[in-house]
C-alpha positions in Angstrom: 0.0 0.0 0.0 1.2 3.6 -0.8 2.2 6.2 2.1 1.7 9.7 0.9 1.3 12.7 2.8 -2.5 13.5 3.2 -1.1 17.2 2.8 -0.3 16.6 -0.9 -3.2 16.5 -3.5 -3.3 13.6 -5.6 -2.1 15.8 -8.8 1.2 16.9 -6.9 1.3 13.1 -6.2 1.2 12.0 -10.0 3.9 14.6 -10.9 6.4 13.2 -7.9 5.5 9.7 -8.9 6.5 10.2 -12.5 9.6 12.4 -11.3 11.1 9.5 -9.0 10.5 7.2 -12.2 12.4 9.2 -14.2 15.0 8.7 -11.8 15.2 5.3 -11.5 13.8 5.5 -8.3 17.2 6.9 -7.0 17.0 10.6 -6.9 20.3 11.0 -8.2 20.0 13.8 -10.9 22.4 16.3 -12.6 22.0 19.6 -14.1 18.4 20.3 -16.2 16.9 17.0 -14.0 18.1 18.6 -10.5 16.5 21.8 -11.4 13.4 20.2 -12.6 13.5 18.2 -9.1 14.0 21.1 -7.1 10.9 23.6 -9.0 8.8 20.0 -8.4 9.4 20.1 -4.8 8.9 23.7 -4.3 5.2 23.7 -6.2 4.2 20.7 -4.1 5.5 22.7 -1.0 3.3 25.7 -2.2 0.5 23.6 -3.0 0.3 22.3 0.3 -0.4 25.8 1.7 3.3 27.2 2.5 6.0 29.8 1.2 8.9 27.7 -0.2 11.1 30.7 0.2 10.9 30.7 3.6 13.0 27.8 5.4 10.7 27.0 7.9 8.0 26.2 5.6 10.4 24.6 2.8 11.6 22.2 6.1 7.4 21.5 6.6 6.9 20.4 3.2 10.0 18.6 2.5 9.4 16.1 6.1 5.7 16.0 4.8 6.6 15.0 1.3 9.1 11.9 2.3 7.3 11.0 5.4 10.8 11.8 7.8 11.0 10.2 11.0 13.1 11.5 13.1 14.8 8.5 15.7 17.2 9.8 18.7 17.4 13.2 17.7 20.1 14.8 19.5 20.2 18.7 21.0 21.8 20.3 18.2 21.3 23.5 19.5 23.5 23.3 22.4 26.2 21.6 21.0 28.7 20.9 17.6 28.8 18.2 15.6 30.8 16.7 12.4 27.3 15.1 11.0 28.5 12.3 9.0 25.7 10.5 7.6 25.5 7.6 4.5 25.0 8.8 0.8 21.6 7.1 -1.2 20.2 9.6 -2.9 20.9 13.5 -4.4 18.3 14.1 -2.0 19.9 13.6 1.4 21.8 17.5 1.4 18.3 18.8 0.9 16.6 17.0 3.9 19.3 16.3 6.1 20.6 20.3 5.7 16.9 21.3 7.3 17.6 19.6 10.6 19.2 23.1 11.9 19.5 26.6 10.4 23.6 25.9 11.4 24.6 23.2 9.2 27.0 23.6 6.5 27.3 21.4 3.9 30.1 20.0 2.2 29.2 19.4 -1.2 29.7 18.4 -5.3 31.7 21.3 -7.2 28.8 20.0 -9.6 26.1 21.9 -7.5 28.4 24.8 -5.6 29.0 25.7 -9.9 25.1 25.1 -10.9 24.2 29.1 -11.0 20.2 28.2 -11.4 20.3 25.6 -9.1 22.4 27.9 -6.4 19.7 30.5 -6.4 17.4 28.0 -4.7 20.4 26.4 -2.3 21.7 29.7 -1.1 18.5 30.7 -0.1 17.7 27.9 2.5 21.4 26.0 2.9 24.9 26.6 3.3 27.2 25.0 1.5 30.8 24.5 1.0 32.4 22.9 -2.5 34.5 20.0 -3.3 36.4 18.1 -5.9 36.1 14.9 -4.5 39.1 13.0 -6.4 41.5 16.2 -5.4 43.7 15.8 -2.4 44.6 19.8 -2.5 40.9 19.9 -2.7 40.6 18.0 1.2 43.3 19.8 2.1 41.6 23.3 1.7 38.2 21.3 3.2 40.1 20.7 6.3 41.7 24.3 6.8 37.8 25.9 6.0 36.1 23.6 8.7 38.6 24.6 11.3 38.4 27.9 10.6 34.6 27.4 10.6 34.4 26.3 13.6 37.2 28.5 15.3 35.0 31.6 13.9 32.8 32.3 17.3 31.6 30.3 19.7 28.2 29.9 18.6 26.8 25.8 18.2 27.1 24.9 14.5 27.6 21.8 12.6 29.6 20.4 10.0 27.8 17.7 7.3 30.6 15.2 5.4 29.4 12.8 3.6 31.9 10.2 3.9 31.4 7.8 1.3 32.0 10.5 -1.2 29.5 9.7 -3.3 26.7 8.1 -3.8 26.8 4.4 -2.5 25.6 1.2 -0.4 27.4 1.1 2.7 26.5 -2.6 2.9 28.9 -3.2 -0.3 31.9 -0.6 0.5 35.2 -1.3 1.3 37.4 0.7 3.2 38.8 2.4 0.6 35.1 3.8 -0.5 35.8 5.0 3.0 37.1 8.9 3.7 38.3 10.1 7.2 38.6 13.6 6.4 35.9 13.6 9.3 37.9 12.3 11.7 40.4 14.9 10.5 38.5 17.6 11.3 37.6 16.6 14.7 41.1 16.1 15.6 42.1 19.8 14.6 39.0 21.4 16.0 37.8 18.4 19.2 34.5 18.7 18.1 32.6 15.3 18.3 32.0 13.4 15.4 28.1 12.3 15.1 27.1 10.1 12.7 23.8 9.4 11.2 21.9 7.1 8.9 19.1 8.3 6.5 17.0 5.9 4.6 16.3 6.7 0.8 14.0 9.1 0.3 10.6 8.1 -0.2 7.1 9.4 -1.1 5.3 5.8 -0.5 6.8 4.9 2.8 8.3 6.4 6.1 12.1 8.0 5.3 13.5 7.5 8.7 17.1 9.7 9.9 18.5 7.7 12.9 21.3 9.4 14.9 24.1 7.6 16.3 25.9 8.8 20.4 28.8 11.4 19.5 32.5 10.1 19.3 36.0 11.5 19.8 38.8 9.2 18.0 42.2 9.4 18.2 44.4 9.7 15.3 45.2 6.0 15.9 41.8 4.6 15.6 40.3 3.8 12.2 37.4 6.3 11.3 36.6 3.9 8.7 35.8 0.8 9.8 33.9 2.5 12.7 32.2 4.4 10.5 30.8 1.1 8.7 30.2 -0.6 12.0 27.8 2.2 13.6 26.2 2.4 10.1 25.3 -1.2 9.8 24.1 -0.8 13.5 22.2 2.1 13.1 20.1 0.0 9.9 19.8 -2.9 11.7 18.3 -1.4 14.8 15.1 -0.3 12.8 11.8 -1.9 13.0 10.5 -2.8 10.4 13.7 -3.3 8.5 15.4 -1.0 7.0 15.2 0.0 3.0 18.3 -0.7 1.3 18.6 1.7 -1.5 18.2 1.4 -4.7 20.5 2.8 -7.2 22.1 3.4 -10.8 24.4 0.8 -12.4 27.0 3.7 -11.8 26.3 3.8 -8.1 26.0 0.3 -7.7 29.8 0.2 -8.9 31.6 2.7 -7.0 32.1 0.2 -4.0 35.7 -0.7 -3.9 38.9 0.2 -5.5 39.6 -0.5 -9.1 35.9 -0.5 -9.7 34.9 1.5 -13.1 33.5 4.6 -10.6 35.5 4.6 -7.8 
């Protein structure tokens, strides 16, 4: 049976369906398909009776559209945190960034150089770039967090998504693996929280589970901890949780030597 928010009028409903078709039921999208995705989303939001221009209501709309749960929600506004959540869909930035106005985002040079599709991120998100396969590129993302979080003392967080890209955590090796999280802590001793986020769906509940804060030591491998509370995290929902489902190219981005590693 189909889950959709009674808040979204069966028209609306048609339009998402045959978006997340187009898809291939992943939400991963590029270019002309993200900005079609995103003017989608914000007519369904204003159909449902709010101001997509305003973040409060773009945050109602979005959590009513995907059906979010919420599980062990911690007090983010009292504290900072390197988020560190999986990667299923093109999607996850846009919910996950909603949680708290203080969450910057590290994410694809593809969207940071997107000027239409910037115009609607800038408005509700905050976001910092990367070229993933650059090392002087995580260098520079390591220098900007710290000075992020060394600028003021107000509670802010920092989002990494550490498989890179997007992936089945279930399937990656280490090497799929980054600990540029586990960098940042160590330079700035802000905990490192991570988090698991179903894929995004309109037909049943999209549940964000967060995991207890950690401090590592250089010595201690982010990685394979990072796997471990991930697997937990998924395994500790009932009913089960949704393994994604994704593109051939994101399907085969798992280990090293694979086509898109």
């Amino acid at each position: 049976m189909k889950l959709k928010s009674p808040n979204i009028n069966s028209e609306d409903f048609m339009l998402l369906e045959k978006f997340v078709e187009k898809t291939d039921y992943t939400y991963s999208f590029d270019g002309e398909v993200a900005m079609e995705g995103i003017k989608l989303l914000l007519k369904v939001v204003k159909d449902m009776g709010l101001d997509p221009m305003k973040t409060e209501d773009l945050k109602s709309g979005i959590m009513s559209i995907f059906n979010i749960e919420v599980i062990n929600m911690p007090d983010l506004n009292n504290n900072r945190f390197i988020l560190t959540p999986n990667h299923v869909s093109d999607l996850d930035a846009i919910i996950l960034g909603l949680l708290h106005p203080k969450i910057r985002i590290v994410a694809k040079n593809d969207w940071i150089n997107n000027k239409k599709l910037r115009e609607f991120l800038d408005l509700h998100y905050d976001l910092c770039g990367i070229e993933r396969t650059s090392l002087q590129s995580l260098r520079t993302l390591l220098t900007e967090a710290t000075h992020y979080f060394n600028d003021g003392d107000e509670n802010k967080h920092y989002l990494v998504f550490s498989q890179g890209t997007i992936s089945d955590f279930n399937n990656n090796s280490l090497e799929r693996i980054s600990p540029i999280a586990q960098k940042i802590s160590n330079k700035t001793d802000v905990p490192i929280l991570n988090m698991f986020i179903e894929q995004a769906s309109i037909y049943e509940p999209t549940r964000i589970v967060f995991d207890s804060p950690i401090k590592l030591s250089p010595k201690d491998d982010f990685r394979k901890i990072w796997l471990e509370r991930e697997m937990e995290m998924q395994n500790s929902l009932v009913p089960k949780a949704r393994y994604p489902k994704l593109s051939y190219k994101h399907m085969n981005n798992n280990k090293e030597g694979e086509e898109f590693f």
